[in-house]
C-alpha positions as CSV (number, residue, x, y, z in Angstrom):
1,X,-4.1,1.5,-10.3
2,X,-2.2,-0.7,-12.7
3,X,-5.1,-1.8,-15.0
4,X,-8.4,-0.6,-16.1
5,X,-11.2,-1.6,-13.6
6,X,-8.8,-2.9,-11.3
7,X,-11.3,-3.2,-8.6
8,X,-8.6,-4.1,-5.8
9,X,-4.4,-2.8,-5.1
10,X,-2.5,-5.3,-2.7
11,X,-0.5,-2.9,-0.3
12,X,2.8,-4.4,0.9
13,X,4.9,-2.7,3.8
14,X,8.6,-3.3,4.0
15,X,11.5,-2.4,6.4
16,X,15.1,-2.1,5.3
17,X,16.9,0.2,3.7
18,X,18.3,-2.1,0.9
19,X,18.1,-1.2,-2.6
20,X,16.2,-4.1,-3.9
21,X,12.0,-5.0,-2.2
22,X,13.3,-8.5,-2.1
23,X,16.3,-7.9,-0.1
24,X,14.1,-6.0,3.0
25,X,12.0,-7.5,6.0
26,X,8.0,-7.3,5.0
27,X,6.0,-5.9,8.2
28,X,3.0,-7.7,6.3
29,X,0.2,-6.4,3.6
30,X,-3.2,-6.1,2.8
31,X,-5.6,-5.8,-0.2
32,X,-7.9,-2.6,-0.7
33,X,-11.3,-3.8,-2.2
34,X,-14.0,-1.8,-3.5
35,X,-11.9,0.6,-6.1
36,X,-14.7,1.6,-8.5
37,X,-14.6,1.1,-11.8
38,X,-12.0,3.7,-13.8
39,X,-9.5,3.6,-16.6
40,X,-6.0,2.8,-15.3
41,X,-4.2,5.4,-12.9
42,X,-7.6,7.8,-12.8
43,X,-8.0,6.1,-9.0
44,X,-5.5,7.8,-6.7
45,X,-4.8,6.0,-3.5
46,X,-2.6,7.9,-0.4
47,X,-0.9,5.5,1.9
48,X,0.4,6.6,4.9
49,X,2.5,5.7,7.7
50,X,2.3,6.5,11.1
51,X,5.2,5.1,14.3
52,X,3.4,5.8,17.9
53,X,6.2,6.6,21.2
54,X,5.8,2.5,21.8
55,X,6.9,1.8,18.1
56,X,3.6,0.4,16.7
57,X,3.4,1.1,13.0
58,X,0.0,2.2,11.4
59,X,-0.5,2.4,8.1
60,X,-3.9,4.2,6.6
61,X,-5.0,4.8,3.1
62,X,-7.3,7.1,1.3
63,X,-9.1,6.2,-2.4
């Protein structure tokens, strides 16, 4: 997390392989809610990303 408490993280998921976020495609995002209460960076979060044979993207996370 960015800030202290910070009770929810906004995950955005891009495609692209430019150098700069605002020069890629965004697949879309969502907000994790429910981060309890902690000083800044003590909640770890693991994102991950999973493409199925049909090329469906899946994306799970982990607090």
């Amino acid at each position: 997390t960015a800030a202290d408490n910070q009770p929810t993280v906004t995950i955005q998921v891009f495609e692209g392989e430019r150098p700069m976020t605002k020069d890629n495609h965004v697949l879309g995002k969502f907000d994790l809610t429910g981060i309890p209460p902690a000083p800044r960076g003590v909640p770890q979060i693991e994102v991950t990303f999973e493409i199925d044979v049909n090329g469906i993207l899946k994306v799970c996370y982990l607090v």
